[in-house]
PyMOL commands that place a pseudoatom at each C-alpha (Angstrom):
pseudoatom trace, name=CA, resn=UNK, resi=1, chain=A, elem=C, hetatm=0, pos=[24.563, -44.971, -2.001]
pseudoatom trace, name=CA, resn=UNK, resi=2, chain=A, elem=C, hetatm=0, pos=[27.940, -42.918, -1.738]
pseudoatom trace, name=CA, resn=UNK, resi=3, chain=A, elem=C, hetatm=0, pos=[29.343, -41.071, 1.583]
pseudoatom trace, name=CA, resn=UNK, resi=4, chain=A, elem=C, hetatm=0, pos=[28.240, -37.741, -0.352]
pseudoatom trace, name=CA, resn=UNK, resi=5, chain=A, elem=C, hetatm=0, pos=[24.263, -39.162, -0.610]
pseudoatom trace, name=CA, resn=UNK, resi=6, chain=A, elem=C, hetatm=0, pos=[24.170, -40.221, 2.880]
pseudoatom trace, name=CA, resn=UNK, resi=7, chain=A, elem=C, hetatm=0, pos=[25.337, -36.910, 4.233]
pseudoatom trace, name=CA, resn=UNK, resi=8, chain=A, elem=C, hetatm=0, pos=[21.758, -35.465, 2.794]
pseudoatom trace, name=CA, resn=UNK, resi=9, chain=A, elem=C, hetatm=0, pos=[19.325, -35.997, 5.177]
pseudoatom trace, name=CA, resn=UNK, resi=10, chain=A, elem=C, hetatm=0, pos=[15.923, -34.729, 6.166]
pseudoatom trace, name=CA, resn=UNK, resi=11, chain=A, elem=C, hetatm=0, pos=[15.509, -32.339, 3.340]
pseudoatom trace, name=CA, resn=UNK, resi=12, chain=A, elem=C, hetatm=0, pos=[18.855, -31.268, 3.039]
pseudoatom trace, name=CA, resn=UNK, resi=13, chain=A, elem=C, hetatm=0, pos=[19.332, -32.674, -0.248]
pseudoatom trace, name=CA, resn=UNK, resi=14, chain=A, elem=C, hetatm=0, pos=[16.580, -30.528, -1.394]
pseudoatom trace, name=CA, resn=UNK, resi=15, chain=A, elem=C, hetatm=0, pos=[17.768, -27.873, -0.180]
pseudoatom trace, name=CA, resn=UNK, resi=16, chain=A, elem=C, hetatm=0, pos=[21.071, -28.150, -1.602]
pseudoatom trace, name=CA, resn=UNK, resi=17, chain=A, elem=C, hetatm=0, pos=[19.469, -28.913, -4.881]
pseudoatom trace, name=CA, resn=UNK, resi=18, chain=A, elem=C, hetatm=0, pos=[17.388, -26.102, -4.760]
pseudoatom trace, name=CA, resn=UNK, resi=19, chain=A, elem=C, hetatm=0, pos=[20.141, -23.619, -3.592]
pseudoatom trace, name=CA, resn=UNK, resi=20, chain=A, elem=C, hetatm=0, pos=[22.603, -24.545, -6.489]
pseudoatom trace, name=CA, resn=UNK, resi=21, chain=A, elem=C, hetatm=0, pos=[19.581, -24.441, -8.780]
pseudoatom trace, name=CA, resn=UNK, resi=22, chain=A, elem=C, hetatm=0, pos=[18.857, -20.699, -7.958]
pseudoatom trace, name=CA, resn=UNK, resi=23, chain=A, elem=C, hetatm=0, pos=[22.747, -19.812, -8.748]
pseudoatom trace, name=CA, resn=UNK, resi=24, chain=A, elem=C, hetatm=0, pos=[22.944, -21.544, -11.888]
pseudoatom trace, name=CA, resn=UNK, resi=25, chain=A, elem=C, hetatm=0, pos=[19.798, -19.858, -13.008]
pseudoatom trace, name=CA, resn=UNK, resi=26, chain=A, elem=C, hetatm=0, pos=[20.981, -16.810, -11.527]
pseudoatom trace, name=CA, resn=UNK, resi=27, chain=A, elem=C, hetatm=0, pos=[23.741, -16.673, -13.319]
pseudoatom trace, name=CA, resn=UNK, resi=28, chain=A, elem=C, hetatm=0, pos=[23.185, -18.377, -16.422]
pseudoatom trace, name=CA, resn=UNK, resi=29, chain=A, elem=C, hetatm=0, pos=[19.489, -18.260, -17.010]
pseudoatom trace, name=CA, resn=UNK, resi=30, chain=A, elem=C, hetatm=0, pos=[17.002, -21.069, -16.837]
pseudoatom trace, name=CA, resn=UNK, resi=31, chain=A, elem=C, hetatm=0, pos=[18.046, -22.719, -19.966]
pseudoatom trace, name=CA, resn=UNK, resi=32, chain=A, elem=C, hetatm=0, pos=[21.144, -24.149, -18.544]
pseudoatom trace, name=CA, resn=UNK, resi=33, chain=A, elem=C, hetatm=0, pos=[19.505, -25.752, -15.775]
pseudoatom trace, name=CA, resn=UNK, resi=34, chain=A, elem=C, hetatm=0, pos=[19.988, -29.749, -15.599]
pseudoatom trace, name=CA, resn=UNK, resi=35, chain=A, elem=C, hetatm=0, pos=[18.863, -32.257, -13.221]
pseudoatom trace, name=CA, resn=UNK, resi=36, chain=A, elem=C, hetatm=0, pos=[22.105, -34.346, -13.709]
pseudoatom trace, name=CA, resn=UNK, resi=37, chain=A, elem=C, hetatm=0, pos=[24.545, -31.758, -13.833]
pseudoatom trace, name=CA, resn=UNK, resi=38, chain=A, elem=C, hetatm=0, pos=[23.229, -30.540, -10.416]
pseudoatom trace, name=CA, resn=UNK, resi=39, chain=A, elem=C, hetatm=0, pos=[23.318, -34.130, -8.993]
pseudoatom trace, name=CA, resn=UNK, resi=40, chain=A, elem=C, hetatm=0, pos=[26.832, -34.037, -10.753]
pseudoatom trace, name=CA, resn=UNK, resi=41, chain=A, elem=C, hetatm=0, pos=[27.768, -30.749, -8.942]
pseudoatom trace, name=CA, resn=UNK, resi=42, chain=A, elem=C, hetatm=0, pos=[26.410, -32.089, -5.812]
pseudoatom trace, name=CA, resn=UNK, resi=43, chain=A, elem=C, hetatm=0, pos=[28.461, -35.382, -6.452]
pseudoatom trace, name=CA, resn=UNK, resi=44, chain=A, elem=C, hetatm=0, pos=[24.960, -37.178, -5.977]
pseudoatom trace, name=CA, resn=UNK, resi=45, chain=A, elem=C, hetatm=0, pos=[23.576, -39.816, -8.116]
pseudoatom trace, name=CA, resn=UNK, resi=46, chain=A, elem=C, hetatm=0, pos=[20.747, -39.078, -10.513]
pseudoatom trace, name=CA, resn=UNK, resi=47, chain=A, elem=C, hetatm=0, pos=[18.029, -41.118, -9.157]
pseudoatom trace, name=CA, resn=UNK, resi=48, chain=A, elem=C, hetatm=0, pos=[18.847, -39.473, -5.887]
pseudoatom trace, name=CA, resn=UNK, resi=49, chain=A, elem=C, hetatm=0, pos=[17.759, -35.864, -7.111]
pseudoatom trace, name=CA, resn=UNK, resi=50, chain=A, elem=C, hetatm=0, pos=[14.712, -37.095, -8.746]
pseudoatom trace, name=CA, resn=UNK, resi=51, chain=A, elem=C, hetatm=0, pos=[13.417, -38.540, -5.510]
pseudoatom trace, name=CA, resn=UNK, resi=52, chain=A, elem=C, hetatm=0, pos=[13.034, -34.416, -4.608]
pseudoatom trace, name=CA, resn=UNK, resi=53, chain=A, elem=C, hetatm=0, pos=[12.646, -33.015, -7.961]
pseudoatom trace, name=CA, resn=UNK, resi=54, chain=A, elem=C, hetatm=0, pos=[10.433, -35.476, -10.631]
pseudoatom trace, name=CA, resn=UNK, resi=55, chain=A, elem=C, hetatm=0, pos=[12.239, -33.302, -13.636]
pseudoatom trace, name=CA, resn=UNK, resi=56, chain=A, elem=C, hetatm=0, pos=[13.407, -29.925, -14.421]
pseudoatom trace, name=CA, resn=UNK, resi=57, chain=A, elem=C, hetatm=0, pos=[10.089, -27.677, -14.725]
pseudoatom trace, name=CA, resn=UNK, resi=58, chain=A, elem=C, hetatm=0, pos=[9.420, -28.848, -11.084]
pseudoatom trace, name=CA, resn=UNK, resi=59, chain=A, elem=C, hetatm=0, pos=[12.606, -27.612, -10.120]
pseudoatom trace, name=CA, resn=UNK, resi=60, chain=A, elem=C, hetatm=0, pos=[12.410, -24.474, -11.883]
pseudoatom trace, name=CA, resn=UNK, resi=61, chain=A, elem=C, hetatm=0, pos=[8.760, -24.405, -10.064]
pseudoatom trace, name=CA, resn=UNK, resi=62, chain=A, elem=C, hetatm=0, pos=[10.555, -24.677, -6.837]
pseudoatom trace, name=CA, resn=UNK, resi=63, chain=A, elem=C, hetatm=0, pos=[13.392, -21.857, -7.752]
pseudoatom trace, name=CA, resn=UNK, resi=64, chain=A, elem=C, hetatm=0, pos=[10.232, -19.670, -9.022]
pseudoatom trace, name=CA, resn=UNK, resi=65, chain=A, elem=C, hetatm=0, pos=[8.335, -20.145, -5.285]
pseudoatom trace, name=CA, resn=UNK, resi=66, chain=A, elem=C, hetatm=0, pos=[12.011, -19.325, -3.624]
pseudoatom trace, name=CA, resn=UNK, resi=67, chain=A, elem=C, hetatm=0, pos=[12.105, -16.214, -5.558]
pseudoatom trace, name=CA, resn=UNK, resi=68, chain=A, elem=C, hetatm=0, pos=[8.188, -14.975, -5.045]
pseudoatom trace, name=CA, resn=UNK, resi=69, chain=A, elem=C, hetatm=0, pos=[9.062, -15.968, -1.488]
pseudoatom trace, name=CA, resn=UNK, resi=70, chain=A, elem=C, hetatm=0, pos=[12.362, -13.531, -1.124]
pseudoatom trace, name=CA, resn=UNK, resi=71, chain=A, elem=C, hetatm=0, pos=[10.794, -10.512, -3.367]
pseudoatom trace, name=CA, resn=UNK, resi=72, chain=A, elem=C, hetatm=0, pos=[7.832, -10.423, -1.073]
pseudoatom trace, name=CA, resn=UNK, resi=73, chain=A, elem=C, hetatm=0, pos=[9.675, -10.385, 1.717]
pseudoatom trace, name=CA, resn=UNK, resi=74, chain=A, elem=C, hetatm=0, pos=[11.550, -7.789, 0.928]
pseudoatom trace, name=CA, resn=UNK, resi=75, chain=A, elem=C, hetatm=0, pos=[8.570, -5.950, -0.263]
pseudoatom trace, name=CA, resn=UNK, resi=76, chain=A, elem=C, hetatm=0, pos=[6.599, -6.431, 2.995]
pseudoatom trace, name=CA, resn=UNK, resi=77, chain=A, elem=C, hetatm=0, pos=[9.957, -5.419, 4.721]
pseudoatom trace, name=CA, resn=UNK, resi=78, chain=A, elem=C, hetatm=0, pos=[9.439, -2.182, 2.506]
pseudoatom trace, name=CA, resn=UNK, resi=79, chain=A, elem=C, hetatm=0, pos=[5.689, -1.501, 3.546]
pseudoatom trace, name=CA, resn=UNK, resi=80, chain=A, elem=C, hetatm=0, pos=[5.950, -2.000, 6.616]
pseudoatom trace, name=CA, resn=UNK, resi=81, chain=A, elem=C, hetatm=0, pos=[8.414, 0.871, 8.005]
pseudoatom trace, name=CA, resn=UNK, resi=82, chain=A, elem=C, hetatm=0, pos=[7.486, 3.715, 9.625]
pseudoatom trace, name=CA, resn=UNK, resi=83, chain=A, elem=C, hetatm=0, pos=[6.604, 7.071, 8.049]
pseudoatom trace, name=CA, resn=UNK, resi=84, chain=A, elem=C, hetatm=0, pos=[3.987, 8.186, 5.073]
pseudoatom trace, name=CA, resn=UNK, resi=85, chain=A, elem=C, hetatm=0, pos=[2.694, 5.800, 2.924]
pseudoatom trace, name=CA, resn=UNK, resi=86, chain=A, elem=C, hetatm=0, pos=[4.688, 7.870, -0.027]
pseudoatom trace, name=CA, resn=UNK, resi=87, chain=A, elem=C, hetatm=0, pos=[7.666, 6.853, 1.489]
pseudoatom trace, name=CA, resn=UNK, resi=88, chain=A, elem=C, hetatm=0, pos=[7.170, 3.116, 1.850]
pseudoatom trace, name=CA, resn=UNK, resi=89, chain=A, elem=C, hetatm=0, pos=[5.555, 2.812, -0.906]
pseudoatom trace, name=CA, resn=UNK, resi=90, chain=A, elem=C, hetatm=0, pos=[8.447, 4.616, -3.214]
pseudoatom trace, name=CA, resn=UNK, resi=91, chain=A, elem=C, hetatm=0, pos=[10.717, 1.796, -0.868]
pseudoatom trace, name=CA, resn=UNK, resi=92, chain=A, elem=C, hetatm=0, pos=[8.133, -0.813, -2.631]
pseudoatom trace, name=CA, resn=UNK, resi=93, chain=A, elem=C, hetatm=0, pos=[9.270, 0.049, -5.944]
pseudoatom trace, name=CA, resn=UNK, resi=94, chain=A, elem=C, hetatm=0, pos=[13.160, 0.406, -5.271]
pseudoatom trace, name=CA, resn=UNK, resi=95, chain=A, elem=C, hetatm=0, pos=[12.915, -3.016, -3.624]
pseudoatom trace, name=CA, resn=UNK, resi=96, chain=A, elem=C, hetatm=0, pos=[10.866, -4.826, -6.426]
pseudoatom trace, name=CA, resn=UNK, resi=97, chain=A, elem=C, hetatm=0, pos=[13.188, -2.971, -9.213]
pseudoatom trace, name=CA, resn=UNK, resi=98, chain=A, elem=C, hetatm=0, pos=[16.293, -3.721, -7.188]
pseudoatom trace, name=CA, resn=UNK, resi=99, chain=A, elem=C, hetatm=0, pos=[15.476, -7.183, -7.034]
pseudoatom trace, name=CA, resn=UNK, resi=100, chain=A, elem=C, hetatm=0, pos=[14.630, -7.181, -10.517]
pseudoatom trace, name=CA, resn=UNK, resi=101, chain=A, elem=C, hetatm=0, pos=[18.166, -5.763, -11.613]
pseudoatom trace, name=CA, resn=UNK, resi=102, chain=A, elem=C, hetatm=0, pos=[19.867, -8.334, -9.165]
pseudoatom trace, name=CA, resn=UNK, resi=103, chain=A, elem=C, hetatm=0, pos=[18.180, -11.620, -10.401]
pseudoatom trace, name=CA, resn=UNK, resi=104, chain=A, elem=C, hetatm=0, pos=[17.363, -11.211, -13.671]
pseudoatom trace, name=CA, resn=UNK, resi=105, chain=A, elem=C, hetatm=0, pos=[17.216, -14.872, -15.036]
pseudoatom trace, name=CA, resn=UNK, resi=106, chain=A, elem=C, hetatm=0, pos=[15.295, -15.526, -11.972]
pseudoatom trace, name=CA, resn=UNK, resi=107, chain=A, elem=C, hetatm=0, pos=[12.740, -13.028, -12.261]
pseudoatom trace, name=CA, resn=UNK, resi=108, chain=A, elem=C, hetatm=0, pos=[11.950, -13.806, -15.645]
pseudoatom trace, name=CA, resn=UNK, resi=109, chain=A, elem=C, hetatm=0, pos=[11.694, -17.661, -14.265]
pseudoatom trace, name=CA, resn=UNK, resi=110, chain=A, elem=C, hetatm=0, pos=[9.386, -16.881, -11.668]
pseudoatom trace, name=CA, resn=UNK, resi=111, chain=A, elem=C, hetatm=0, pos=[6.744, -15.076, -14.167]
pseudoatom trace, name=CA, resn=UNK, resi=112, chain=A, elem=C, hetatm=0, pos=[7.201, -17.836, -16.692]
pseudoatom trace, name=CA, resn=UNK, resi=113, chain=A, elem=C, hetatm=0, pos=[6.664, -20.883, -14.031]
pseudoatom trace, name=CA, resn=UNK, resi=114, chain=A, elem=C, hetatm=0, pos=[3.690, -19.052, -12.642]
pseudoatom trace, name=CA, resn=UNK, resi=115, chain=A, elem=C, hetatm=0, pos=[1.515, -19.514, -15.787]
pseudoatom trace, name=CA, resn=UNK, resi=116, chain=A, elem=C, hetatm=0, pos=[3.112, -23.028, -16.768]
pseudoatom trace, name=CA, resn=UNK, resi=117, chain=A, elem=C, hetatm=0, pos=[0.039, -25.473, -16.823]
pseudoatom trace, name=CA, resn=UNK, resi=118, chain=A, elem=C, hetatm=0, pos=[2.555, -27.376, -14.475]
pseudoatom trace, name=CA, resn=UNK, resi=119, chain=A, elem=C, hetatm=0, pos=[2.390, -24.422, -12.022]
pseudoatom trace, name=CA, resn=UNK, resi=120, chain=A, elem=C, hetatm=0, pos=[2.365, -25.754, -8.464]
pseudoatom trace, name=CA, resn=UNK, resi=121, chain=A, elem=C, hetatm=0, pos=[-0.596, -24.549, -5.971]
pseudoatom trace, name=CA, resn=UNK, resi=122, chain=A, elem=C, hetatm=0, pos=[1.908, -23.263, -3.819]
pseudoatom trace, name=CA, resn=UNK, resi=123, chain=A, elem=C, hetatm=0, pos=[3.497, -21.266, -6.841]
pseudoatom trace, name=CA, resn=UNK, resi=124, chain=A, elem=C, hetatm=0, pos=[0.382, -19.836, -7.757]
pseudoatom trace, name=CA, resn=UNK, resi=125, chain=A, elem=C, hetatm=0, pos=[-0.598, -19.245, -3.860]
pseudoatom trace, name=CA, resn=UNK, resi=126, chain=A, elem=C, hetatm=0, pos=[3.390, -17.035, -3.457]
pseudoatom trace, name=CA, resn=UNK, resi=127, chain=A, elem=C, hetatm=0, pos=[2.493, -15.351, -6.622]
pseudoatom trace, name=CA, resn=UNK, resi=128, chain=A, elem=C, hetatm=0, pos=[-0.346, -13.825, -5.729]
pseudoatom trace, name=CA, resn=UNK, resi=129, chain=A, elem=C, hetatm=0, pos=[0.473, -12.154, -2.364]
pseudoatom trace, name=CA, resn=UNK, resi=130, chain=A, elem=C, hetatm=0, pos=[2.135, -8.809, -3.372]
pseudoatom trace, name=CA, resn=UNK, resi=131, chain=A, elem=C, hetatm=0, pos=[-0.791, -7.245, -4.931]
pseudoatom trace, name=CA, resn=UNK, resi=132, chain=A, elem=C, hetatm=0, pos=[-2.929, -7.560, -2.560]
pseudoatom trace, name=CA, resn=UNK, resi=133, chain=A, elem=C, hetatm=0, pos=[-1.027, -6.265, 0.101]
pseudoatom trace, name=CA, resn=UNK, resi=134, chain=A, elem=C, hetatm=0, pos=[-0.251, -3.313, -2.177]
pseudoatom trace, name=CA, resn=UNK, resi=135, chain=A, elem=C, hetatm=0, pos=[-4.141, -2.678, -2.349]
pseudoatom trace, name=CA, resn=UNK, resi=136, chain=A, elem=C, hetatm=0, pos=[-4.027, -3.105, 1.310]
pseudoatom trace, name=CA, resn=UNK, resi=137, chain=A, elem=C, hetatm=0, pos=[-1.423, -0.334, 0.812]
pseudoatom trace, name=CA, resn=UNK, resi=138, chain=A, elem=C, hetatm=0, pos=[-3.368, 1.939, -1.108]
pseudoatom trace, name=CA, resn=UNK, resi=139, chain=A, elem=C, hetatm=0, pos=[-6.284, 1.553, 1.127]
pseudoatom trace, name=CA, resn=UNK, resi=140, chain=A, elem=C, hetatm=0, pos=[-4.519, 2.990, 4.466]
pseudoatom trace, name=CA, resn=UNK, resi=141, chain=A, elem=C, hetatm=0, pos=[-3.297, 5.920, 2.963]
pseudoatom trace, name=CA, resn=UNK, resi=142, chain=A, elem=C, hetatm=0, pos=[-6.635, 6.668, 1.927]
pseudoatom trace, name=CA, resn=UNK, resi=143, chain=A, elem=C, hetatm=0, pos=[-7.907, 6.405, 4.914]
pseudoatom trace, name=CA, resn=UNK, resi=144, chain=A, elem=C, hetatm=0, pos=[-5.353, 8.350, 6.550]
pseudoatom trace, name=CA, resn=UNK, resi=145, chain=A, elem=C, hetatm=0, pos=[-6.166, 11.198, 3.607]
pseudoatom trace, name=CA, resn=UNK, resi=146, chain=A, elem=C, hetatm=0, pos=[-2.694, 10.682, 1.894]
pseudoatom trace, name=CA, resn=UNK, resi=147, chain=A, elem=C, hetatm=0, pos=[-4.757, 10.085, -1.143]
pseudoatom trace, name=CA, resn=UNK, resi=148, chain=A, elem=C, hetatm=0, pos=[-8.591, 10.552, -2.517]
pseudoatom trace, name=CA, resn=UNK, resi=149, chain=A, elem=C, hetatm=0, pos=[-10.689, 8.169, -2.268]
pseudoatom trace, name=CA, resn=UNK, resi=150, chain=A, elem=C, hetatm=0, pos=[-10.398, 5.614, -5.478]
pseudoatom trace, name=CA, resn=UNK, resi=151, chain=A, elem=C, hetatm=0, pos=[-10.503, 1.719, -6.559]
pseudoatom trace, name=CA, resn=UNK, resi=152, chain=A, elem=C, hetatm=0, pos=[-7.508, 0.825, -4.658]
pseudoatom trace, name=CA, resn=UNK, resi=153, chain=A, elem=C, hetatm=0, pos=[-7.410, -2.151, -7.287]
pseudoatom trace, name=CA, resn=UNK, resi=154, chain=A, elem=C, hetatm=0, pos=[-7.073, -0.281, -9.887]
pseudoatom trace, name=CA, resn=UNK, resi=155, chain=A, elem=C, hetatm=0, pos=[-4.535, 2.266, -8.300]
pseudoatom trace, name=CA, resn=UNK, resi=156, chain=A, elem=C, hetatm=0, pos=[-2.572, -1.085, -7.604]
pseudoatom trace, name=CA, resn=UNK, resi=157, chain=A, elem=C, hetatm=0, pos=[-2.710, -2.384, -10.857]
pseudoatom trace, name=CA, resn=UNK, resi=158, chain=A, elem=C, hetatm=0, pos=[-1.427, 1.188, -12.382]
pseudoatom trace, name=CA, resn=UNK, resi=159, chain=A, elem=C, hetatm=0, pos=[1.283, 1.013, -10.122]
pseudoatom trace, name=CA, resn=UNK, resi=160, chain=A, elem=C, hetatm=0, pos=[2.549, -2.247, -10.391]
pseudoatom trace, name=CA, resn=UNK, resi=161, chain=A, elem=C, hetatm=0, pos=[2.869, -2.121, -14.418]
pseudoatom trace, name=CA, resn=UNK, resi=162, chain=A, elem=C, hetatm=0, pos=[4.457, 1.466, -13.798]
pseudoatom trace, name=CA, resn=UNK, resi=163, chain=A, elem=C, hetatm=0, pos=[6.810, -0.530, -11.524]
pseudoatom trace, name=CA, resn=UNK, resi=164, chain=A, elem=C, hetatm=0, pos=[7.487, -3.547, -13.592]
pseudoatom trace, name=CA, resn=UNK, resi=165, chain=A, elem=C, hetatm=0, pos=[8.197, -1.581, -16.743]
pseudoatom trace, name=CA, resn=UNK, resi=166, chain=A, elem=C, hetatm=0, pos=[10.952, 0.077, -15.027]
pseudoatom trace, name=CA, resn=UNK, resi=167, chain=A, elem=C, hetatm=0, pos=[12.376, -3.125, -14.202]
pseudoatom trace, name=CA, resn=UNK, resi=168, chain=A, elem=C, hetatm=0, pos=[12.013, -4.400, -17.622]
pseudoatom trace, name=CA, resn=UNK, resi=169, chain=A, elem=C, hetatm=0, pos=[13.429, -1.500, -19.198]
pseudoatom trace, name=CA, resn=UNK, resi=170, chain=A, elem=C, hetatm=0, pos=[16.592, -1.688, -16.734]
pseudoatom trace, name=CA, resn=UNK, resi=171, chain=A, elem=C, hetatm=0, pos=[17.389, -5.776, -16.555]
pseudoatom trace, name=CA, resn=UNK, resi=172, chain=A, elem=C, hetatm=0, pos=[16.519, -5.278, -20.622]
pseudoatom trace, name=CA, resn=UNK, resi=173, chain=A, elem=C, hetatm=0, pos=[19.270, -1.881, -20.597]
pseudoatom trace, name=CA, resn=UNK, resi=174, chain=A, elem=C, hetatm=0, pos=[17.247, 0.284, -22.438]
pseudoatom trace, name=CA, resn=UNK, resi=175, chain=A, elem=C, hetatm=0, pos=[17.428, 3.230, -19.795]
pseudoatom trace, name=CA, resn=UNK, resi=176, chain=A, elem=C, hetatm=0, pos=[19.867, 4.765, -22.166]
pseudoatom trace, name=CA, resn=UNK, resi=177, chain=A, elem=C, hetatm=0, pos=[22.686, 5.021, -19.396]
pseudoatom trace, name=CA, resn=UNK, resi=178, chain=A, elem=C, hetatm=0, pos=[20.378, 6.288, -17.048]
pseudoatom trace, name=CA, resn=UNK, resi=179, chain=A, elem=C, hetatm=0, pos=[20.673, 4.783, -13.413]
pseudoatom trace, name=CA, resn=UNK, resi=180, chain=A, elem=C, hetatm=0, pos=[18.053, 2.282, -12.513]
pseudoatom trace, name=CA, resn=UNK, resi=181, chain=A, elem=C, hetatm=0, pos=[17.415, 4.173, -8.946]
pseudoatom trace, name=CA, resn=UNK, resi=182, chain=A, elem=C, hetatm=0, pos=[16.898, 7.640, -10.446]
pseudoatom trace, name=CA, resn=UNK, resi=183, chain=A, elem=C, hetatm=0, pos=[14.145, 5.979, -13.432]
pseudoatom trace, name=CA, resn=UNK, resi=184, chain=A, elem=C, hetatm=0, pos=[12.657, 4.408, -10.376]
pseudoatom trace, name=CA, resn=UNK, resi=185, chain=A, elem=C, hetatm=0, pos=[12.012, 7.300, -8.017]
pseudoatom trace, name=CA, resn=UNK, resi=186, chain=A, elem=C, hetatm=0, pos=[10.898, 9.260, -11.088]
pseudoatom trace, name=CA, resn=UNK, resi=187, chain=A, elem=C, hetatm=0, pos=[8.354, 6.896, -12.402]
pseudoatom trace, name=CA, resn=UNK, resi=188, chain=A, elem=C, hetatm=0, pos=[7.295, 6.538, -8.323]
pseudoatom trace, name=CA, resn=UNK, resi=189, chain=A, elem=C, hetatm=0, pos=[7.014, 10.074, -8.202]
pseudoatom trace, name=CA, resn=UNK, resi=190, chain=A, elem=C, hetatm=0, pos=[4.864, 10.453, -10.763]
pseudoatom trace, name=CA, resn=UNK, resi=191, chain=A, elem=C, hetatm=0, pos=[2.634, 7.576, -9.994]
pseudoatom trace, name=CA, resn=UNK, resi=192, chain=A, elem=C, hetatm=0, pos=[2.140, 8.808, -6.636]
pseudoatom trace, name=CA, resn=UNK, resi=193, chain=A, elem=C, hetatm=0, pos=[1.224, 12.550, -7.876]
pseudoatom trace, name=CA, resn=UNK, resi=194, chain=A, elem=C, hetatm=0, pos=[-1.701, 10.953, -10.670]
pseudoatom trace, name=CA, resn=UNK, resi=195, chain=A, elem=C, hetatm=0, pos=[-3.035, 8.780, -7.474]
pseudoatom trace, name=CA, resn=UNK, resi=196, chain=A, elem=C, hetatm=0, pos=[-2.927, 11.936, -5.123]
pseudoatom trace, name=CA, resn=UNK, resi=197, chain=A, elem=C, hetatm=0, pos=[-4.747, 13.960, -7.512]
pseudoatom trace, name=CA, resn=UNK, resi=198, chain=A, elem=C, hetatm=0, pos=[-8.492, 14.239, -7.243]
pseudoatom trace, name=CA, resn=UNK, resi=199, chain=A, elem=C, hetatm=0, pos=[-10.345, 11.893, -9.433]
pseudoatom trace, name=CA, resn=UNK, resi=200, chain=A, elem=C, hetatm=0, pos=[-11.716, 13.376, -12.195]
pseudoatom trace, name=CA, resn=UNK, resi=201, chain=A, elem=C, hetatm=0, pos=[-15.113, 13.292, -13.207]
for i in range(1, 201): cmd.bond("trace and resi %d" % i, "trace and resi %d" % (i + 1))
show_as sticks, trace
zoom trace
């Protein structure tokens, strides 16, 4: 074992793995992710990164939970200020499209680890948290009367693929030049005017 190897201890070697993981993936994509050129970068031998990682798809697993794990915060950072739900949940949106436009290669990672038949429970567990609490969302401002009463599920649902298109459409740059902040607010806007409107029927 070198002077490098023994320096990682109690997780740390993990965590450096998993750290210079997320850049390479941010930066390059998935694709160019490899278990020995980490171990390489990390001047660490091969077996050594295997005793954290048992091959690449569980590392990519791991970068995928790391993501979930950062957008939600940053989502529950958003939903939880102060003021009408309009407003935090229009900060929802920038956040998730804004960390969509950011990371990329690691966005696309997280969705494609989370329906890998390797997927890890705790992948599938971080995966699953936003919705909800955008229901939740949903729920309190109808009960404060900022909007009708409706399946919050299905008021989440519209919202999130409203949401996630826009981020498609602006890592993908197919906005046509237009900024990725202004097609957010729009498409916001106009979600939040069809879920204020009465229900019909």
């Amino acid at each position: 074992m070198t002077v490098t190897e023994r320096s990682y201890h109690h997780g740390n070697l993990r965590a450096a793995l998993l750290d210079r993981a997320w850049d390479v993936v941010d930066a390059e994509g998935a694709d160019a992710l490899s278990l020995r050129q980490l171990a390489r970068d990390l001047d660490v031998s091969h077996g050594a990164s295997g005793r954290h990682f048992r091959d690449k798809q569980a590392l990519l697993d791991a970068v995928a939970v790391l993501g979930f794990a950062r957008l939600n915060a940053a989502l529950a950072d958003a939903v939880d200020t102060a003021g009408p739900f309009a407003g935090r949940f229009r900060a929802a949106g920038d956040a998730y499209v804004g960390f969509a436009v950011r990371h990329p290669s690691i966005l696309r990672t997280m969705y494609s680890a989370k329906h890998h038949p390797a997927a890890s429970p705790e992948l599938v567990e971080v995966s699953h948290v936003a919705m909800p609490a955008l229901v939740a969302l949903f729920r309190a401002a109808q009960d404060a009367g900022e909007l009708p009463p409706r399946p919050a599920e299905e008021a989440a649902l519209v919202a999130f693929a409203a949401v996630h298109g826009v981020a498609t459409l602006a890592t993908d740059d197919l906005l046509d030049g237009v900024p990725w902040e202004d097609a957010t607010a729009a498409t916001i806007a106009a979600v939040w005017r069809g879920l204020a409107s009465p229900p019909v029927g």
